[in-house]
C-alpha positions in Angstrom: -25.7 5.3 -23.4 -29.2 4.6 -24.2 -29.5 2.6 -21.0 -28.8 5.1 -18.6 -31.0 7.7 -20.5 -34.3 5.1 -19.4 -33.1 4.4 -16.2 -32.9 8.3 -15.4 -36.3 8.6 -17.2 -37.9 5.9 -14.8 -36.2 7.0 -11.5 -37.5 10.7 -12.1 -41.2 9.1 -12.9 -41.2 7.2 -9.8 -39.9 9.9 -8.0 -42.5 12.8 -9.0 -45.8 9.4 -8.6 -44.1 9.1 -5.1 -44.7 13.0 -4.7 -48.2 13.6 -6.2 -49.4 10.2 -4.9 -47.8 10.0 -1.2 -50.2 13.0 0.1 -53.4 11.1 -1.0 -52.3 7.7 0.2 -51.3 9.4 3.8 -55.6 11.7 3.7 -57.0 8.1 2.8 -55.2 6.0 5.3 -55.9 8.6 8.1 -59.7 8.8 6.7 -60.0 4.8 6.9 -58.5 4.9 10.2 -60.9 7.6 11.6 -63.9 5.6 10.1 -62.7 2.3 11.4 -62.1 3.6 15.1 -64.7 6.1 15.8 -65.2 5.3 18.6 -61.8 6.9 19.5 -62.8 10.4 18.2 -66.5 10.2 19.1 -66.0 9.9 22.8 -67.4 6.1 22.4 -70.8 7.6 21.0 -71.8 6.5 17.6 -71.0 9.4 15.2 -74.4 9.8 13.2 -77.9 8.7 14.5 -78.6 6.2 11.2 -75.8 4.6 13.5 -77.6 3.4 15.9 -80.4 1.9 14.3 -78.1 0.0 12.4 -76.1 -1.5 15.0 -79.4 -1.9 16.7 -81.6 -3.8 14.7 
């Protein structure tokens, strides 16, 4: 009986991570994606001006 008590304790610990942590795995993959590509939001232009020095130099 013990055995089924853990295995309910560990499925409903996964479950409410998945819940809390699924939100702010979805904002920081959509972040990443918006900083690696920004040239797909930005129209092609560099988003900040310290941009272009750096890719510049």
């Amino acid at each position: 009986m013990e055995k089924i008590a853990w295995n309910k304790l560990i499925r409903q610990t996964h479950m409410h991570l998945a819940f809390f942590l699924t939100p702010w795995m979805v904002v920081c993959a959509l972040s990443s994606f918006i900083f690696n590509h920004h040239a797909l939001f930005s129209g092609g232009k560099p988003v900040a001006q310290f941009l272009l020095l750096v890719f510049t130099i």
